[in-house]
C-alpha positions in Angstrom: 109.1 -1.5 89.8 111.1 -0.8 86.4 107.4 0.6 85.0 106.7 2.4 87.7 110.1 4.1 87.5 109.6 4.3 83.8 106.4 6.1 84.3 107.3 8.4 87.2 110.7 9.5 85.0 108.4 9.6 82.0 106.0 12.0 83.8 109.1 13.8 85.4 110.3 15.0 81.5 106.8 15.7 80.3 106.7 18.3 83.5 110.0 19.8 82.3 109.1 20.0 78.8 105.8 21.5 80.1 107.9 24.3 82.1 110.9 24.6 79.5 107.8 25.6 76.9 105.8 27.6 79.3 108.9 29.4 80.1 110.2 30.5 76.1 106.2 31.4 75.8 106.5 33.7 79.0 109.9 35.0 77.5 108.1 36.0 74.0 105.7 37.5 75.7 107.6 39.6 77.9 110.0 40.9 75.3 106.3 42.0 73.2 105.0 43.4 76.2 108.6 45.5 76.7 108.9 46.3 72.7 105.4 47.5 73.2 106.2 49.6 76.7 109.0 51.2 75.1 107.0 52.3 71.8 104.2 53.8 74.4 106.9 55.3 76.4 108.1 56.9 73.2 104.6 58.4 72.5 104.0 59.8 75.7 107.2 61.6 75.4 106.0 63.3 72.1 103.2 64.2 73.9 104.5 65.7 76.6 106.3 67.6 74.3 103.4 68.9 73.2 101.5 69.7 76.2 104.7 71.4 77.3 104.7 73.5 73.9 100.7 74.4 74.3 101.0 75.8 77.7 103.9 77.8 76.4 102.2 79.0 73.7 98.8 79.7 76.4 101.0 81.6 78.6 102.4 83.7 75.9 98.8 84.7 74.8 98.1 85.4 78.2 100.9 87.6 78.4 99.8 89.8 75.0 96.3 89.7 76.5 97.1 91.3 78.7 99.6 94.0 77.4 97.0 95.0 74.8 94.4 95.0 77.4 92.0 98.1 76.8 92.8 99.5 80.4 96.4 98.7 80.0 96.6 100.7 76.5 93.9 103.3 78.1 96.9 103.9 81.1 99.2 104.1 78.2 97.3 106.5 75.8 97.0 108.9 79.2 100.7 108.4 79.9 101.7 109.6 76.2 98.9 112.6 76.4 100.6 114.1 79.6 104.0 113.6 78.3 102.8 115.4 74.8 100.8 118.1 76.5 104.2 118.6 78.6 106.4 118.6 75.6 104.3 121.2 74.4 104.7 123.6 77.4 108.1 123.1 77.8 108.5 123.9 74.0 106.7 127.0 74.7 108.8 128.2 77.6 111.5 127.7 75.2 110.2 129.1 72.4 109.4 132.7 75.3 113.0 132.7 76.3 114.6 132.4 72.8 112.6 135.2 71.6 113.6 137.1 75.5 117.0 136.2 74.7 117.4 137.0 70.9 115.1 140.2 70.9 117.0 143.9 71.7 117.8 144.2 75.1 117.2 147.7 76.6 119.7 149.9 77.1 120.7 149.7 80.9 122.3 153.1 81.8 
């Protein structure tokens, strides 16, 4: 019975040893596999970043597309040549009652 028991005990620390190693090889992989997650995680974070800063910069070309849109400045340019065109009657209705008001006046008796 003392072989068998030998054998049996003998088979019982082989089948630790077998776990114990397959355990520390499990471990060493899993801190690779997290060393590794973290470095990706750290990548996709930089590029994020720079998805985030190309739609930024998209939307603000958007935005000066469409502020120096040819109808938008044509609107504009139409704005500026009725203001102009009343800037220059209203300077004229000045210029009339400056000279009305600075000429002689006649006489009123």
């Amino acid at each position: 019975m003392e072989v068998a028991d030998m054998r049996l005990l003998l088979t019982l620390g082989g089948m630790v040893v077998s776990i114990a190693s397959a355990a520390a090889i499990v471990k060493q992989k899993l801190s690779t596999v997290i060393e590794q997650l973290t470095d990706i995680e750290k990548r996709l974070r930089v590029l994020d970043q720079r998805v985030d800063k190309s739609e930024l910069t998209s939307q603000r070309v958007d935005v000066l597309a469409s502020i120096l849109s040819p109808e938008r400045r044509q609107v504009l340019f139409e704005r500026i040549a009725k203001q102009e065109e009343r800037l220059r009657a209203a300077e004229s209705e000045i210029d009339h009652l400056r000279d009305m008001h600075n000429s002689k006046h006649p006489r009123i008796e």
